[in-house]
C-alpha positions as CSV (number, residue, x, y, z in Angstrom):
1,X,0.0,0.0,0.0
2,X,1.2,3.2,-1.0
3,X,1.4,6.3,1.5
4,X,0.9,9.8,1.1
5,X,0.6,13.0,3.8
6,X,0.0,16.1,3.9
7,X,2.0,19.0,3.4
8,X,1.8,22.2,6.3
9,X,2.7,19.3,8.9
10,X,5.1,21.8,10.3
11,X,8.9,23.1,9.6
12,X,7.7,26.3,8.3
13,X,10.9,27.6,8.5
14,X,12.1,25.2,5.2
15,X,10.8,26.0,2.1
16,X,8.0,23.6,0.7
17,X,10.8,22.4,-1.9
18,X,13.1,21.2,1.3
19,X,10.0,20.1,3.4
20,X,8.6,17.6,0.0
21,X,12.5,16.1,-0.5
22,X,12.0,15.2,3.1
23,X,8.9,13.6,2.9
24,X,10.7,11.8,-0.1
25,X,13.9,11.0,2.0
26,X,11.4,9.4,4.7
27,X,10.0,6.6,2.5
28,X,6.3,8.3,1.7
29,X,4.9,8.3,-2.5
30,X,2.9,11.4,-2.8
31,X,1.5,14.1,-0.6
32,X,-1.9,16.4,-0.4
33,X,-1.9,20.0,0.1
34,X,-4.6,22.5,0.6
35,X,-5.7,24.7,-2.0
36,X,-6.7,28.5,-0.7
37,X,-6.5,30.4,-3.6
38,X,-6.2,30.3,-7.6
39,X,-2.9,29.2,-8.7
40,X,-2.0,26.7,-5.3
41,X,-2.4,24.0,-7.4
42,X,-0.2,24.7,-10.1
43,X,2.9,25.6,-7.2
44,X,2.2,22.3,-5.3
45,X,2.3,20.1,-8.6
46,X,5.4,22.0,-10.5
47,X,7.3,21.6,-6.0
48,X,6.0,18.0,-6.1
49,X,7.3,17.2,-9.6
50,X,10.6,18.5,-8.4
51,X,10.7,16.4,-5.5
52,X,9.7,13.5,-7.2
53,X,6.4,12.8,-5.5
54,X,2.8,13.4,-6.8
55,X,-0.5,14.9,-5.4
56,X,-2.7,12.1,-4.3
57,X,-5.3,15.1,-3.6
58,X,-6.2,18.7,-3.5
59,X,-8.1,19.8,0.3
60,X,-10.6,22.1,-0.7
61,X,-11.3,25.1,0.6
62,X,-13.8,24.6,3.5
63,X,-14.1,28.3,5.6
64,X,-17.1,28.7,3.9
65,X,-19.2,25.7,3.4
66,X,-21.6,26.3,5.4
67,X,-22.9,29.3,3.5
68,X,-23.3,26.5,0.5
69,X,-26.4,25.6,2.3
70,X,-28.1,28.7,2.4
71,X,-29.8,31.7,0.1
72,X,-27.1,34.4,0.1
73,X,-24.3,35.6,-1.5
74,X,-22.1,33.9,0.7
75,X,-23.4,30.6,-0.8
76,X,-23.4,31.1,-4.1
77,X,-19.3,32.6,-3.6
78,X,-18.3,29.4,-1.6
79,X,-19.5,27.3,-4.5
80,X,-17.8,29.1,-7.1
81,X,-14.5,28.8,-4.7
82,X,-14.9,24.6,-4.7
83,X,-15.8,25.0,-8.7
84,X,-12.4,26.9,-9.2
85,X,-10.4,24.2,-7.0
86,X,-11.9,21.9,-9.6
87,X,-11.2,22.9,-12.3
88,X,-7.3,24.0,-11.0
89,X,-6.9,20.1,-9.9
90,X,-7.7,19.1,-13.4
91,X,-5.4,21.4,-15.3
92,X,-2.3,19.8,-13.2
93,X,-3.9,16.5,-13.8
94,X,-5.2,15.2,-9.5
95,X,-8.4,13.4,-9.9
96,X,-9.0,13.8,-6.7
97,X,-10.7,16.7,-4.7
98,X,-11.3,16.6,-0.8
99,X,-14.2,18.3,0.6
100,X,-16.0,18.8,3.6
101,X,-19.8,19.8,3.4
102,X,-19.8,22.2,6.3
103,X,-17.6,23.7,8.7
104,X,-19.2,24.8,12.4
105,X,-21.0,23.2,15.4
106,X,-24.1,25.5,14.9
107,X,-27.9,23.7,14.6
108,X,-27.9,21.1,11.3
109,X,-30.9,22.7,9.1
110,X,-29.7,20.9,5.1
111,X,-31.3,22.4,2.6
112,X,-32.5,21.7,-1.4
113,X,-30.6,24.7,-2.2
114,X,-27.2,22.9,-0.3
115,X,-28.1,19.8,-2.4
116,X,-28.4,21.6,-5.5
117,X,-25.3,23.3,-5.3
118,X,-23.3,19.9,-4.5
119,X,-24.7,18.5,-7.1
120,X,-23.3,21.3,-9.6
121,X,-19.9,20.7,-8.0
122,X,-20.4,16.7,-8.8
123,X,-21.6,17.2,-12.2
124,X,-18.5,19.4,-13.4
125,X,-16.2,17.4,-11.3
126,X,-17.4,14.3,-13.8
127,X,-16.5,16.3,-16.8
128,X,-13.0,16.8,-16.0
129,X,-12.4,13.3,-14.7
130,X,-12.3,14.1,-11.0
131,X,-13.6,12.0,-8.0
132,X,-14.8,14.2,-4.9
133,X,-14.7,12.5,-1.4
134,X,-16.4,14.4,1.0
135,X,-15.1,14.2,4.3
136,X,-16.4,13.3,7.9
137,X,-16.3,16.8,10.0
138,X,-18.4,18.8,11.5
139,X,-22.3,18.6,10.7
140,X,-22.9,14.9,10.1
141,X,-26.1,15.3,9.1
142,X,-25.3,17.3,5.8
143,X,-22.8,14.3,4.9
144,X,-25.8,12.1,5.8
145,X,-28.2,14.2,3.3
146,X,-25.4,13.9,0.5
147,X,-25.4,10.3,0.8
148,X,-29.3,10.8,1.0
149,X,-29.4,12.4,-2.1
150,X,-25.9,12.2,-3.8
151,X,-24.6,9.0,-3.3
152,X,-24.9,7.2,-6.6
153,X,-23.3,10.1,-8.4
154,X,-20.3,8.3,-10.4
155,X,-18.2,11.1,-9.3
156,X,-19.3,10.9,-5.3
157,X,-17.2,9.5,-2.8
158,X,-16.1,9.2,0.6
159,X,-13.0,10.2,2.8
160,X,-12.9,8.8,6.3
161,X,-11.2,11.5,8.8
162,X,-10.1,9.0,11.8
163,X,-9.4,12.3,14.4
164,X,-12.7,14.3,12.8
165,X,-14.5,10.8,14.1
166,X,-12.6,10.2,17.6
167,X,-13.7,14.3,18.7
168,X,-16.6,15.5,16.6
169,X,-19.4,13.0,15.7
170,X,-18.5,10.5,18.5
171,X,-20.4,7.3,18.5
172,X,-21.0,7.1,14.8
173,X,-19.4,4.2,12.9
174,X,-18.8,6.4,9.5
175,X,-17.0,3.7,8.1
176,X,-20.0,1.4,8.8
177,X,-22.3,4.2,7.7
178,X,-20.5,5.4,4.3
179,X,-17.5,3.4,3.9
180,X,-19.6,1.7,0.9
181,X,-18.0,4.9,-1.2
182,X,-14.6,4.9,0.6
183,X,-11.7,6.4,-1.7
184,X,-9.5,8.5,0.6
185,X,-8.0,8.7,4.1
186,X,-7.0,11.4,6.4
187,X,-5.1,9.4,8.9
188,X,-4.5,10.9,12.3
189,X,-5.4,10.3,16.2
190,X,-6.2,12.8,18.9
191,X,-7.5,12.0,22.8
192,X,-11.1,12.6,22.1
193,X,-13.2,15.0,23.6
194,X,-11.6,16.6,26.0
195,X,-14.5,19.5,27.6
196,X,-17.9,19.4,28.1
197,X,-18.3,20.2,24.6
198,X,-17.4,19.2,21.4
199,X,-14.6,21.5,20.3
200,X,-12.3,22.1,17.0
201,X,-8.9,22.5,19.7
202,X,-9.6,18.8,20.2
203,X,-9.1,18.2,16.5
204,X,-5.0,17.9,17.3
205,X,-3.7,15.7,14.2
206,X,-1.3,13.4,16.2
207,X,0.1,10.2,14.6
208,X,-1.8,7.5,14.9
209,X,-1.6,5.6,17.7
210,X,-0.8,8.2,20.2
211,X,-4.2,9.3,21.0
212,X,-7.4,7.7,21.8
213,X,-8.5,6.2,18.5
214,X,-9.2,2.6,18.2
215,X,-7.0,2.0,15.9
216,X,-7.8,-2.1,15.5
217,X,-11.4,-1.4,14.7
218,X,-10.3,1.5,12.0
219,X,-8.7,-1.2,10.3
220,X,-10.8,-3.9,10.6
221,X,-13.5,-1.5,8.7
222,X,-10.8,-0.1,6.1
223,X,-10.3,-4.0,5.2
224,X,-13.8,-4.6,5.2
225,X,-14.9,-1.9,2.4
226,X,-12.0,-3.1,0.5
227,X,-10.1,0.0,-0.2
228,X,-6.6,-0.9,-1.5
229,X,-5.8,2.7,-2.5
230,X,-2.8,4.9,-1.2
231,X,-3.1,5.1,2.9
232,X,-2.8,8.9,3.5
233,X,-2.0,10.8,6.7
234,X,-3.0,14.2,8.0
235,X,-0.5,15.3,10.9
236,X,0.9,18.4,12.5
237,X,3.9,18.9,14.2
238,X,2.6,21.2,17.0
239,X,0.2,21.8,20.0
240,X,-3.0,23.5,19.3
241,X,-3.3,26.8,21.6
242,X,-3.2,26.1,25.5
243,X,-2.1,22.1,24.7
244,X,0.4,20.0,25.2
245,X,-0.2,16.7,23.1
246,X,2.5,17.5,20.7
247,X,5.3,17.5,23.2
248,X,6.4,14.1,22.2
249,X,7.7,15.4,18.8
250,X,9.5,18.5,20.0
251,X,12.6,16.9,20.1
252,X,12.2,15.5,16.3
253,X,13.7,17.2,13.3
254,X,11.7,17.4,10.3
255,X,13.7,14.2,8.6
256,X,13.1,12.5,12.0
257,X,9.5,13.3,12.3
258,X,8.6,11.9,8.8
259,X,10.3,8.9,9.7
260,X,8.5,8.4,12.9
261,X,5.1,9.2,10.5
262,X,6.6,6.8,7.8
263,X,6.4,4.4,9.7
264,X,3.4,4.6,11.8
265,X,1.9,4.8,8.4
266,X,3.5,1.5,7.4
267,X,1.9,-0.1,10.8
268,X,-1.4,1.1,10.0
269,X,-1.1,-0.3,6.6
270,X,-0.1,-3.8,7.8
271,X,-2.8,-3.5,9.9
272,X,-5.8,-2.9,7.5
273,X,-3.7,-6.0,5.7
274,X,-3.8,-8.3,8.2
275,X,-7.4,-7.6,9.0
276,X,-8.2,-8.7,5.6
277,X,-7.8,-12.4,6.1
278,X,-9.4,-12.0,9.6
């Protein structure tokens, strides 16, 4: 199984050139990056093809998906936004697009309009030969009314978020629930919810296996959908504001913290092998 991870783990002190020829040093075959404005695509892929690695995906944009679900301005501007990321991935050639379908912890109210919209972004996405796996976040219920509405759409799929799981929408299965569609990881661990209430600082992006995932059901349910795909993590290098759960990297380098990732990567992935002779 091939590995990918993001890129903005940390190290922003070396250039994204340096920072990809590590993540090649460390053993890993392509990377993701997030896309924020017209012409990100076209600096990751010409960085990446310098490197010698390739984009397994573009991130989306996602400040403003909530917006998508409702009658304003707002909305209509945040669909254009995911239509532009589009249509950027498939000039440098990535057929596949992350996205979440909303962003906040506010009342879940989907909409037709919402629906409509996604379905625009599906339809082009289809033209240029590009999958879209929308992503377990916040606001289950809107990924619930996409698979509702959405889900036979050839170019609809899923992307299981294994932190997004262990701190937002606790208690659902989503690989049970969607992993029908699964075509993309985010890989990463965090200790849960750590408040009274469900909170984006608890989102922390540690390696797997140093949080409070379980990380031999994951895998059990990755091996049961059948994805055989490239195994992708989603790390940082650093505490979120007021924590201390990355403290057990500060004394890694970058080369040595891809390596540590590398290979926690490679247990995963021997892992969700295994559990498919279970």
């Amino acid at each position: 199984m091939k590995t990918a991870i993001n890129l903005g783990f940390g190290f922003p002190e070396l250039s994204i050139l340096e920072q990809l020829r590590r993540i090649k040093d460390a053993g890993f075959d392509a990377i993701f990056n997030r896309w924020n404005k017209p012409g990100d695509a076209h600096t990751t892929a010409r960085a990446a093809d310098a490197a010698g690695l390739f984009i397994q995906s573009i991130h989306a944009p996602h400040l403003g998906t909530a917006h998508i679900w409702l009658d304003t301005a707002a909305g209509e501007a945040a669909i254009e936004e995911l239509l532009t990321c589009l249509r950027e991935c498939h000039e440098v050639g990535v057929t596949l697009m992350i996205s979440h379908v909303y962003m906040g912890f506010d009342p879940e109210h989907p909409t037709e309009l919402g629906i409509a919209r996604y379905a625009r972004l599906l339809d082009e996405a289809q033209k240029c030969g590009i999958r879209i796996a929308f992503e377990n976040a916040e606001g289950e219920k809107y990924l619930a009314a996409i698979r509702d509405r959405l889900w036979e759409h050839p170019a609809a799929g899923f992307c299981i978020d294994t932190g997004h799981a262990c701190c937002y929408d606790v208690g659902i299965d989503f690989l049970a629930k969607y992993g029908d569609k699964l075509i993309a990881t985010h890989i990463n661990d965090n200790e849960g919810i750590t408040g009274t209430e469900i909170a984006a600082i608890d989102d922390a992006h540690l390696m797997p296996f140093d949080g409070a995932v379980d990380w031999e059901h994951v895998t059990k349910m990755i091996a049961d959908t059948g994805f055989d795909d490239i195994l992708t993590l989603e790390l940082k290098n650093r505490n979120m504001p007021g924590r201390h759960t990355h403290d057990i990297y500060a004394h890694l380098d970058c080369a040595g913290f891809l390596n540590l990732a590398h290979a926690r990567a490679l247990r995963v992935a021997a892992m969700i092998e295994s559990a498919r002779y279970r």
